[in-house]
C-alpha positions in Angstrom: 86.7 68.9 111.0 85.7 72.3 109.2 87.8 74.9 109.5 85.6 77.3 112.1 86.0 74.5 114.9 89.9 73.5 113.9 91.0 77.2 114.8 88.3 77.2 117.7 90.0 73.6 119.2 93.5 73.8 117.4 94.8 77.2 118.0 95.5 79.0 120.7 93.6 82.6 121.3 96.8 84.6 122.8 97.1 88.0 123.3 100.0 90.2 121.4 103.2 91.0 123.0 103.2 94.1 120.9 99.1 94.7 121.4 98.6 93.0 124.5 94.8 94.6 123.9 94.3 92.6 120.8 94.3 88.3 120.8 94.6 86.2 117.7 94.4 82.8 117.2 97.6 81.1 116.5 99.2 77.9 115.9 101.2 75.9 118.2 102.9 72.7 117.1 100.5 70.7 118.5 97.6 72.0 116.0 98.7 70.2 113.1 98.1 73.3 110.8 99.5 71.8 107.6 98.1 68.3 107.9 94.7 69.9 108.5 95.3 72.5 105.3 95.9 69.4 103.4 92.8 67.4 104.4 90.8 70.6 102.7 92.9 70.9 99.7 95.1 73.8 100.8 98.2 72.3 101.1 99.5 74.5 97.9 97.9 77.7 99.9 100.0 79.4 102.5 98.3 80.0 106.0 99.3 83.7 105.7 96.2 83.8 107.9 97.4 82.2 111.0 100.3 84.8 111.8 100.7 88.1 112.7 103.2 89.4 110.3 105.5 92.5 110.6 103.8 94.7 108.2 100.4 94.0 109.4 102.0 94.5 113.3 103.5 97.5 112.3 100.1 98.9 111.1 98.2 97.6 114.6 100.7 99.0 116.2 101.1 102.6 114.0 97.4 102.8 115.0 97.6 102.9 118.4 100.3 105.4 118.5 97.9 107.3 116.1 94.4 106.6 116.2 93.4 109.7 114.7 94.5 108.1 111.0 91.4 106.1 111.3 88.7 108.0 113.5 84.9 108.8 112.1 86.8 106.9 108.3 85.8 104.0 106.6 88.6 101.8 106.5 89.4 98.5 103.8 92.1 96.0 105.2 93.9 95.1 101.8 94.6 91.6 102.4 93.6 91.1 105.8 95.3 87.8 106.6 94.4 87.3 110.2 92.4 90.4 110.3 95.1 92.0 112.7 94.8 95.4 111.3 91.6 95.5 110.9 90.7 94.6 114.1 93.5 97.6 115.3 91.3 99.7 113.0 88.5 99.1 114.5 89.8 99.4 118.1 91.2 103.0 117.2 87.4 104.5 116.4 87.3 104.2 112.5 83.8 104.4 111.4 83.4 101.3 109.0 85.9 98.4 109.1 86.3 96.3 105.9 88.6 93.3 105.7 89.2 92.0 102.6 90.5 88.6 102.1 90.7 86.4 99.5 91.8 83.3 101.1 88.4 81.8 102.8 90.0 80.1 105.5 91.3 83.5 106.5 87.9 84.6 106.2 86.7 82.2 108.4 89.7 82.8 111.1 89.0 87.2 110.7 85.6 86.3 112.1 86.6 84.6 114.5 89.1 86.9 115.6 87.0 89.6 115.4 84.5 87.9 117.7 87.5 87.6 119.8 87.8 90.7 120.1 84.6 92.2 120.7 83.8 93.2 117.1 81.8 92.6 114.3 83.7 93.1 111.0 82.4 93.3 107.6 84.6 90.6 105.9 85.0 89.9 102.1 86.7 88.7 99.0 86.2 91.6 97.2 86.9 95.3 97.5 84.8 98.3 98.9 85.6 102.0 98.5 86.6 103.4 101.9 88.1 106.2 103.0 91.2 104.9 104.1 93.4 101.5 102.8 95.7 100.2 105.2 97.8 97.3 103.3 100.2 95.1 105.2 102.6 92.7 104.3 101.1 92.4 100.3 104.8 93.0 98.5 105.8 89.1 99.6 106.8 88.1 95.9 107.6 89.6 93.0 104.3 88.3 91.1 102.1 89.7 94.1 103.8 92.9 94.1 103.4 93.2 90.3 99.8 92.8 91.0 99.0 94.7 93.9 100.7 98.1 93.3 98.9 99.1 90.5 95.3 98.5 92.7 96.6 100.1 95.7 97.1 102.8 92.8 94.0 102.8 91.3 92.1 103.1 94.8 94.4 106.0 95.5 92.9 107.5 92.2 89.7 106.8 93.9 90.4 109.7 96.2 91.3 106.6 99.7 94.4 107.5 101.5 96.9 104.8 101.5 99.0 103.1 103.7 101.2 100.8 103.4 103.1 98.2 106.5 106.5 96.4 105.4 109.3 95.0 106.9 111.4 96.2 103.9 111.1 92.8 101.8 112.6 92.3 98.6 109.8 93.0 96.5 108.5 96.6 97.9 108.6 98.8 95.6 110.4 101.7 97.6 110.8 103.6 94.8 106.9 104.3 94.5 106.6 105.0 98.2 107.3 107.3 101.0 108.4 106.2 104.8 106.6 108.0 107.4 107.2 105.6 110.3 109.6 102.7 111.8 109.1 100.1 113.8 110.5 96.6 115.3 108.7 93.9 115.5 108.7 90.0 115.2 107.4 89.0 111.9 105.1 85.6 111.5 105.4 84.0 115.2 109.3 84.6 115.5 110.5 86.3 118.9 113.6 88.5 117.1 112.6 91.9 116.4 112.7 93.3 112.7 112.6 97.1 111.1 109.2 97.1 109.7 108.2 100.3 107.9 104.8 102.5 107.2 104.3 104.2 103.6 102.7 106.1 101.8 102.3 106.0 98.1 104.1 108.5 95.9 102.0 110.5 93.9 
């Protein structure tokens, strides 16, 4: 089965208890996920794509409270996963929604979600100057966060405001950021709510 009808047949589209105006697909333990990851030679690849995680929820969610962030800007979703925040993004009245994702089954299940949800995102592997970089969950391990802080930097430099959703994992760098929000949320499918923060980078 390609991937496009697994997620269509294998998750479930449900709406989110923290966004009840946004729906993902999601896994149930019925889809057999993993077995199907390993029948296309992504057993080694985490399905960071088929969760909503904290950081990315607390951006959706930072959006809504805030909408202005995005309004009349051209937005990049820095490792879109899902697409959740991108899709928020969208939702809130940016201009131009990028999601950028470097996994292509999550490419394939953004689409999908976007469709979803109404929308037609730009979605792609590489990155686009925008106006505004909204980064969730990207500091998960301490080679990734080596990695990613210095682009996040460097598109900073690029004149994009930056922000930044985590729920405080041992691998943010806190000491090159700034916390402008808080928020509890569950974090990849759980039910127990977690502090999830908003940054911004230091200058």
């Amino acid at each position: 089965m390609n991937p496009e009808g697994f997620i269509l047949q294998h998750m479930r589209l449900e709406k989110l208890a923290f966004r009840p105006d946004i729906a993902l697909y999601r896994p149930i333990p019925q889809s057999g996920l993993h077995a199907f990851l390993a029948e296309q030679g992504h057993a080694d690849r985490p399905p960071y794509w088929a969760y909503a995680w904290a950081g990315g929820a607390a951006l959706a969610l930072h959006l809504s409270v805030q909408p202005e962030i995005v309004a009349d800007r051209s937005v990049l979703d820095f490792g879109a996963g899902s697409g959740l925040v991108a899709i928020a993004a969208a939702l809130a009245g940016a201009a131009r929604v990028t999601a950028c994702e470097p996994d292509p089954l999550g490419r394939i299940a953004i689409g999908l979600n976007a469709k979803a949800n109404g929308l037609d995102l730009n979605v792609t592997d590489n990155l686009v100057p925008a106006d505004l970089v909204l980064a969730g969950d990207v500091f998960y391990d301490a080679e990734i966060a080596r990695a990613t802080l210095p682009l996040l930097r460097a598109l900073a430099q690029n004149g994009a405001s930056v922000l930044i959703g985590d729920p405080f994992r041992r691998h943010l760098p806190l000491h090159a950021l700034e916390q402008i929000a808080e928020y509890a949320l569950p974090d990849m499918g759980g039910t127990a709510p977690q502090r999830a923060g908003i940054f911004t980078l230091r200058p």
